[in-house]
C-alpha positions as CSV (number, residue, x, y, z in Angstrom):
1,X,-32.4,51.2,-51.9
2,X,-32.6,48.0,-50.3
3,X,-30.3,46.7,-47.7
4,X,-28.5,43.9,-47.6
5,X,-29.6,41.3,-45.3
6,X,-26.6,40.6,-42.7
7,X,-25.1,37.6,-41.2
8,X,-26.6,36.8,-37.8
9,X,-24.3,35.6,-35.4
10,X,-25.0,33.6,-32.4
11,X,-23.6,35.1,-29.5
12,X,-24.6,32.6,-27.0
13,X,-21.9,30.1,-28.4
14,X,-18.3,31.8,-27.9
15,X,-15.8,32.3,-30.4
16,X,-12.8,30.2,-30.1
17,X,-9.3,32.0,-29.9
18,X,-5.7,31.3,-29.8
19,X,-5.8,31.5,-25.7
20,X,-6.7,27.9,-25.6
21,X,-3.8,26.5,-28.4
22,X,-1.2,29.1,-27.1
23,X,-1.7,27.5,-23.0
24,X,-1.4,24.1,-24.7
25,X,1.7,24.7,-26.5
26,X,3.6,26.6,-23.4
27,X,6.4,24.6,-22.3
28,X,7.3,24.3,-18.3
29,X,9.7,27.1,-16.9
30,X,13.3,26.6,-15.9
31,X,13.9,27.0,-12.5
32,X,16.6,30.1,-13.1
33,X,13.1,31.5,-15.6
34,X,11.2,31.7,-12.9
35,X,13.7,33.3,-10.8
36,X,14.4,36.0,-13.3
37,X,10.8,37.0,-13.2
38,X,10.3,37.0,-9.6
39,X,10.5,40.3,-8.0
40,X,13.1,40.9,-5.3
41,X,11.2,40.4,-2.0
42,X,9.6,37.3,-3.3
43,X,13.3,35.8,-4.7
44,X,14.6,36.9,-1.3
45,X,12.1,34.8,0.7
46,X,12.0,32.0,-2.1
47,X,16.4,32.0,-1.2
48,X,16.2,31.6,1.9
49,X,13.5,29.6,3.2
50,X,15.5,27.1,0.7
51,X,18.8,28.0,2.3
52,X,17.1,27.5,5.7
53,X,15.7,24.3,4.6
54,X,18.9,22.8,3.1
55,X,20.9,24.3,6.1
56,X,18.3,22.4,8.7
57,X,18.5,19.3,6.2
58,X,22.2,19.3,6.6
59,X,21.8,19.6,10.5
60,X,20.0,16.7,10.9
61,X,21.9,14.8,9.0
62,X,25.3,15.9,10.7
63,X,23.4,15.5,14.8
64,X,20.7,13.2,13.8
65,X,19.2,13.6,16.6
66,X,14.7,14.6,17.3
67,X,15.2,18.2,18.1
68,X,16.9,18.6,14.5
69,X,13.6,16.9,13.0
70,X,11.4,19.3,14.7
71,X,13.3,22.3,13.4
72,X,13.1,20.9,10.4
73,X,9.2,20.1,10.3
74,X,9.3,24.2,11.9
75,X,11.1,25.9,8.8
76,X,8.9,23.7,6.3
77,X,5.6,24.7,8.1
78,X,6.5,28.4,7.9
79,X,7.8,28.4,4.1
80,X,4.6,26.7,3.4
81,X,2.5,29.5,5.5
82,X,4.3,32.3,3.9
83,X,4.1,31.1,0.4
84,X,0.2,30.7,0.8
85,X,-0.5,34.2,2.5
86,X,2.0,35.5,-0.6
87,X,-0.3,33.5,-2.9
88,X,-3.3,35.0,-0.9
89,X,-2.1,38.5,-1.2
90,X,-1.7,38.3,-4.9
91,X,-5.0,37.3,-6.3
């Protein structure tokens, strides 16, 4: 009984898969996507640091005046710091 001599593979040189073609074909997400996905404490935080940052946007528009500007520059800096640590937390 002889046996057949198999195919040697060389496994330093990786397969291709599908991965690569199916994260090239994925189109962007809709905003309201995105939401739907989100779980509740993050979509309540993404809410209303934007609701804070509209309603400071509005404010200095309405008084116009430098103490409006630093809130504004104040809400920005924290929705930016607590997006990062959530970011942080989640890897």
């Amino acid at each position: 009984m002889s046996k057949k001599p198999t195919k040697k593979t060389n496994s330093a040189i990786p397969k291709k898969t599908n991965k690569v073609k199916e994260q090239q074909e994925k189109k962007p997400k809709s905003v309201k996507q995105v939401l739907i996905e989100m779980d509740n404490k993050t979509r309540f935080t993404y809410v209303l640091g934007v609701a804070a940052f509209i309603w400071s946007y509005y404010m200095v528009l309405e008084k116009g005046s430098i103490d409006d500007y630093f809130l504004l520059a104040f809400i920005t800096a924290v929705l930016i710091g607590s997006f990062a640590m959530r970011m942080k937390g989640k890897k």
